[in-house]
C-alpha positions as CSV (number, residue, x, y, z in Angstrom):
1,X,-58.3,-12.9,14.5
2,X,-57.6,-16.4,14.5
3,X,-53.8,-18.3,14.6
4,X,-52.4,-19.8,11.8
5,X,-52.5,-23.1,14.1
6,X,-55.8,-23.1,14.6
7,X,-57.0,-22.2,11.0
8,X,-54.5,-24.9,9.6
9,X,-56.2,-27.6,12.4
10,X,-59.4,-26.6,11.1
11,X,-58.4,-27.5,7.7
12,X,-56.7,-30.6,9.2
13,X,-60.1,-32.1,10.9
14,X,-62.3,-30.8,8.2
15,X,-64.8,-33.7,6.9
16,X,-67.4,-33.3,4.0
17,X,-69.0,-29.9,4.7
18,X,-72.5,-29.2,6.0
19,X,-75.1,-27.2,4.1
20,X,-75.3,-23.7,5.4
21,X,-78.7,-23.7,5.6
22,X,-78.5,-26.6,8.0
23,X,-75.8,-24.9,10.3
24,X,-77.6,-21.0,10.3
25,X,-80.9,-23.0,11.5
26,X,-78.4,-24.5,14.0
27,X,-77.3,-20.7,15.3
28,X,-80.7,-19.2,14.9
29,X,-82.3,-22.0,17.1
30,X,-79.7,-21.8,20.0
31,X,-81.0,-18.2,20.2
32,X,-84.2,-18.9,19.9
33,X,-84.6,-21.6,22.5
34,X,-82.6,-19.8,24.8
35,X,-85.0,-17.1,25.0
36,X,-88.0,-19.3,25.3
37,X,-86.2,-21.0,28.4
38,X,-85.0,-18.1,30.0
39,X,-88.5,-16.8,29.3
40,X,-90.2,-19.1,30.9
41,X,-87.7,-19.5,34.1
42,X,-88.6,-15.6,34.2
43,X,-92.1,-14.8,33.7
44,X,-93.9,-18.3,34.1
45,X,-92.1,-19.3,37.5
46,X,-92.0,-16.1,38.3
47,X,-88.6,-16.0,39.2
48,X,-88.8,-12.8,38.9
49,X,-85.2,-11.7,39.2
50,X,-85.5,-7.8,37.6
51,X,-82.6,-5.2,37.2
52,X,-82.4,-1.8,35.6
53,X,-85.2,0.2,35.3
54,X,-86.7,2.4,32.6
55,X,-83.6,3.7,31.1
56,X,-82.1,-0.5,30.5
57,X,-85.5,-0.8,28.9
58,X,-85.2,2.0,26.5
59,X,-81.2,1.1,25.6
60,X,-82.6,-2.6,25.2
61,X,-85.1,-1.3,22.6
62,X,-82.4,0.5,21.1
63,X,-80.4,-2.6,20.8
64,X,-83.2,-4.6,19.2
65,X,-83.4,-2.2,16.5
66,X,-79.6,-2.1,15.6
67,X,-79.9,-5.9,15.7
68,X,-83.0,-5.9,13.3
69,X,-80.6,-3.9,11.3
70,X,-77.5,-5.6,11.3
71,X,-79.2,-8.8,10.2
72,X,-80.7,-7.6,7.6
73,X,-77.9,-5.9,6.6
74,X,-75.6,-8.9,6.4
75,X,-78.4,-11.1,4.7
76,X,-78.7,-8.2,2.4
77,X,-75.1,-8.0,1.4
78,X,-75.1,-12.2,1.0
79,X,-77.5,-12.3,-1.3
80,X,-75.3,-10.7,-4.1
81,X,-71.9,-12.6,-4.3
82,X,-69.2,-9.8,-4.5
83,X,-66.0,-10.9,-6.6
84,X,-61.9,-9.8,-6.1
85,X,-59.8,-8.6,-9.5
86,X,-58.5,-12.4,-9.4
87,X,-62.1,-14.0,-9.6
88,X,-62.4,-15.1,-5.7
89,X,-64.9,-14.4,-3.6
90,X,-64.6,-11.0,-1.5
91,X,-66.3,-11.5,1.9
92,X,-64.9,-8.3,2.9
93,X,-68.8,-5.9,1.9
94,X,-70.6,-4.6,4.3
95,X,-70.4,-6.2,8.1
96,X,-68.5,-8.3,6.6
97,X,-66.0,-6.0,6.5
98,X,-65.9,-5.9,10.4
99,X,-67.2,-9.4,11.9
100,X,-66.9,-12.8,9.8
101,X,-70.2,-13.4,11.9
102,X,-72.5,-10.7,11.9
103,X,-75.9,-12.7,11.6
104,X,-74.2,-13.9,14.9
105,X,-73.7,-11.0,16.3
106,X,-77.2,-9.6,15.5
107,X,-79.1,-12.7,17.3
108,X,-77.1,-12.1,20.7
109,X,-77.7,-8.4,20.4
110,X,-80.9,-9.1,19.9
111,X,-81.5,-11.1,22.8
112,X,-79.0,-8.8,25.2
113,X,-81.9,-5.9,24.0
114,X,-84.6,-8.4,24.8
115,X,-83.1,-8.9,28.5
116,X,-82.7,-5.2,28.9
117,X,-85.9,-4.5,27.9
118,X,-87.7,-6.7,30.0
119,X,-85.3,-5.9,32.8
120,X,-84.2,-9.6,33.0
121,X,-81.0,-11.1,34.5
122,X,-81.6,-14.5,33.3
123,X,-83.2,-13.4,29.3
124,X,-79.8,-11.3,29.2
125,X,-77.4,-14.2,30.8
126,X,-79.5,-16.8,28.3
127,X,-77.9,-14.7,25.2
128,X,-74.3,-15.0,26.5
129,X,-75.0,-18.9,27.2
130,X,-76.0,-18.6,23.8
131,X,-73.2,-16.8,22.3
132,X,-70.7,-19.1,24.0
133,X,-72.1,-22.2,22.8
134,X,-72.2,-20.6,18.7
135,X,-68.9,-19.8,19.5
136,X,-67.8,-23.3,20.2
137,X,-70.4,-25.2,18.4
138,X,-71.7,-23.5,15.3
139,X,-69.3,-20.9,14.2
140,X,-66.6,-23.3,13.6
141,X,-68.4,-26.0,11.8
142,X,-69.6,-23.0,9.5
143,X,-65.9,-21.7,9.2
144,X,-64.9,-25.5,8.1
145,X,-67.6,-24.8,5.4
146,X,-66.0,-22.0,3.9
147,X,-62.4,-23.2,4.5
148,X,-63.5,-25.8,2.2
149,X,-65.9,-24.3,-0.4
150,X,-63.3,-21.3,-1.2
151,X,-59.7,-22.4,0.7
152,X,-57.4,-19.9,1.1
153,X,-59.2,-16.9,0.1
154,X,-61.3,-17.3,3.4
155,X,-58.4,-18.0,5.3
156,X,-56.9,-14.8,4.3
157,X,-60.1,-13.4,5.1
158,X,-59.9,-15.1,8.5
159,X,-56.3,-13.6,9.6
160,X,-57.9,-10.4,8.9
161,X,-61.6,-10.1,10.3
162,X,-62.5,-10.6,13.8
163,X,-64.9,-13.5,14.2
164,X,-67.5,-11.5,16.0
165,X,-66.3,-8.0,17.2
C-alpha cells in the first residue's frame, strides 16, 4: 500500500498520460527480453549454471499454469468495466481485488516457472531483474495513468490494494 506522500507526488509530477496500450507493451516486453537474454546466456553459451532437480521442474510447471491463469483472469475481468453505487469505476473485481498489478504479477510468475523448469539460476534471476525494473519503470507511469483518467477513486483504490502482493 502506498503513502499518501507518494500518491500525492505522483499526482504532483503527473504530465499528459500515456496510452495503456503503449505502457502494457512496455511491461510485457521487459519480460520478454529478459527471458530471451537469460536464455541465451544459459543454453547458447552454455553457461550452464543448473539448480534443483526434477521436483523445481515440476513446481515451475505448476507456476506457469497459475500464471497462464492469472493473466487471463485479469484480462478477463478488464474487459467488462465494473461500476460503484456513485457511478466510479470499481477496480476492486477479481485480482484486482488483491494486486493493483496482476498482469504483472502473472509475467514474473511466469518467468520464475520458466527458471524452475529449466532448472536455471540466471532465467529465474532474469524475472526478478525484470520485476524490479516494472516496479520502478512501468508500474508507476501506468499508476500516473489512472491517477489521472479517474482521480481519486483510484487513489482510494491505491491506499487499499497492494501493488503486486
Amino acid at each position: 500500500m502506498q503513502t499518501e506522500a507518494k500518491i500525492q507526488d505522483q499526482i504532483q509530477t503527473m504530465k499528459k498520460p500515456v496510452n495503456i496500450h503503449l505502457i502494457l507493451s512496455r511491461s510485457y516486453s521487459i519480460y520478454f527480453f529478459a527471458f530471451i537474454i537469460a536464455l541465451i546466456l544459459d543454453v547458447v553459451l552454455y553457461l550452464n549454471i543448473k539448480f534443483g532437480g526434477q521436483m523445481l521442474s515440476n513446481i515451475g510447471f505448476l507456476l506457469i499454469i497459475l500464471s497462464t491463469f492469472l493473466m487471463y483472469w485479469a484480462q478477463t475481468v478488464n474487459k467488462k468495466v465494473h461500476y460503484l453505487p456513485d457511478g466510479s469505476k470499481d477496480f476492486t473485481k477479481g485480482p484486482y481485488k488483491y494486486s493493483r498489478n496482476p498482469t504483472q504479477l502473472g509475467l514474473f510468475i511466469l518467468v520464475l516457472g520458466a527458471g524452475f523448469m529449466m532448472n536455471s539460476y540466471i532465467i529465474a534471476i532474469s524475472a526478478v531483474v525484470a520485476l524490479i525494473f516494472s516496479a520502478f519503470f512501468v508500474i508507476p507511469e501506468e499508476e500516473k495513468r489512472h491517477i489521472h483518467k479517474h482521480g481519486e477513486v483510484y487513489i482510494k483504490y491505491m491506499k487499499k490494494v497492494r501493488r503486486l502482493i
